[in-house]
N, C-alpha and C positions, 0 to 999 in steps of 0.2 A: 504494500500500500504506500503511494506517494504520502508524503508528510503535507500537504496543502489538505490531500483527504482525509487524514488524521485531525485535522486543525478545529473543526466543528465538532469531532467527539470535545477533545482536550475543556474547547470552551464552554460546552452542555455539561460536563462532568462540573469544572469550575464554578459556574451559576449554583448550579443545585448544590453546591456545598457552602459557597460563599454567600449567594443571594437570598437565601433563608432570611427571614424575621428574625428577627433577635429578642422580642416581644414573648417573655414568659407562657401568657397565655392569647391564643387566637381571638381576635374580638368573636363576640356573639352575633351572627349578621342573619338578620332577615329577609324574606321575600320582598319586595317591591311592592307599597301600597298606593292604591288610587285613594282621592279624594274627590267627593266633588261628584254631576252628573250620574251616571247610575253607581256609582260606590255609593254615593248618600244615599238612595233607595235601596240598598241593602245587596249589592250584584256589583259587579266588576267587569270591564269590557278588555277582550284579547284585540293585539294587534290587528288581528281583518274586520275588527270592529263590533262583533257577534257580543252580548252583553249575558253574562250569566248571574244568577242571582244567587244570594246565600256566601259560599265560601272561595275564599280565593284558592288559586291553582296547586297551592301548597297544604289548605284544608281549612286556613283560619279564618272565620267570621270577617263576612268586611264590616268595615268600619266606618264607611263614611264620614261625615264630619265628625269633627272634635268640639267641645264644649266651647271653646274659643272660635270656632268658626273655620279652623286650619285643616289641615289633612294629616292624618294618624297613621303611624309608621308602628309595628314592631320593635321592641327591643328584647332577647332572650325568650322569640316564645308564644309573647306574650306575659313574659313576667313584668315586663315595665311597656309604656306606650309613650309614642314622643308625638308630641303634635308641630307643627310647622305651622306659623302664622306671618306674613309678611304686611308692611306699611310702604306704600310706593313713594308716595309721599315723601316720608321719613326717611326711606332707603333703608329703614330698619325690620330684621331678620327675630321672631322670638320664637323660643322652642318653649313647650311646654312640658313637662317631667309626669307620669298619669300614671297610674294603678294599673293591675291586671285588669279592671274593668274600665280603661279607656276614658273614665270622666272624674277621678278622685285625684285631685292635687298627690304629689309622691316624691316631697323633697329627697335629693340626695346630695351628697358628702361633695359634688364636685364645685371647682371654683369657675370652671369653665368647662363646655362642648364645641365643637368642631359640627359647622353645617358646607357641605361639601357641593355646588351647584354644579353641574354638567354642561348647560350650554345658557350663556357664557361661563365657559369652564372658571369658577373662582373659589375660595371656601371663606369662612369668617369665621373666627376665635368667638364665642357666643359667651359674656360671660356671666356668671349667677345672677340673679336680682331676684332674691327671694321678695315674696307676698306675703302678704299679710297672713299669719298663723304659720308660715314656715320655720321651725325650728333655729336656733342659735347653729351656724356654721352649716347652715344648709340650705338648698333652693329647689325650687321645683319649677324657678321659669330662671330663661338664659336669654341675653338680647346679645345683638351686635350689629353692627351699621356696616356697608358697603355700599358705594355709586352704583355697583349693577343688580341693586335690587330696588331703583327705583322705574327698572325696568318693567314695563306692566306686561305680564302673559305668564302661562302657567309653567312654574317651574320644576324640574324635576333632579332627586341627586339622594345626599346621606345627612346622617343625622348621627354624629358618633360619642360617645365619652364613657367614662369610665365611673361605674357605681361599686364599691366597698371594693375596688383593687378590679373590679371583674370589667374587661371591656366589652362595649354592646355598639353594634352596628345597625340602624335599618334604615331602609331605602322608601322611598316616598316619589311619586309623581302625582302632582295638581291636575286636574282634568277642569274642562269648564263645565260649570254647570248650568241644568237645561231651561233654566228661569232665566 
């Protein structure tokens, strides 16, 4: 074997030893949630546009709106739920922190989350601002500001941070809704 076609093993073997996470443990990442349009009526639309009702493609209740008005993303499960609420206005980004049941405020321990947007690809450091009844050294809503969310149109991307050491990822796309 010439050594130029050796050259692609050497650097696939390299990656996969070097390019590893280094990240104790893997975040927790979830499906992809709609908001909005028939997520709010309790159903979820695939890509060719076909809309089903009940559970998403992975098995979990949709969710439709959030108590804030935003779009409800998984976190572990359904052990925790993030909701995404945007101000175009403002250009301000707030996540909200929720229960297994998607509408119970659920401070936690962090001082900031990570909101990750896909197009235009940006993300924003989101950080605590607890509410009213949130515990000492805790929050259950997260804000942060950026120019391109005073972008108006439905955004789609992550919602990431880390609760008692354990990291949690989920994914969220805004749909418009049919009012």
């Amino acid at each position: 074997m010439k050594m130029n076609q050796f050259l692609p093993l050497v650097a696939i073997a390299a990656f996969a030893i070097l390019g590893g996470c280094d990240s104790k443990k893997p975040p927790v990442t979830t499906p992809t949630t709609t908001g909005g349009g028939a997520a709010a009526s309790g159903g979820h639309v695939h890509n060719d546009g076909t809309v089903h009702k009940g559970a998403d493609d992975a098995g979990h209740a949709a969710h439709g709106d959030g108590p804030h008005g935003g779009v409800v993303a998984d976190w572990g499960g359904g052990k925790f739920h993030v909701e995404f609420t945007v101000d175009h206005d403002k250009q301000d980004a707030t996540v909200y922190i929720l229960g297994d049941d998607g509408k119970t405020a659920s401070p936690i321990d962090a001082v900031e989350i990570t909101l990750a947007i896909k197009d235009p690809a940006f993300s924003v450091a989101l950080k605590a601002s607890p509410q009213d009844g949130d515990p000492e050294g805790k929050a259950s809503r997260f804000v942060g500001n950026h120019k391109n969310l005073g972008i108006v149109k439905e955004y789609e991307g992550s919602m990431s941070g880390a609760v008692g050491g354990t990291p949690y990822s989920g994914n969220f796309k805004e749909v418009a809704h049919d009012h």
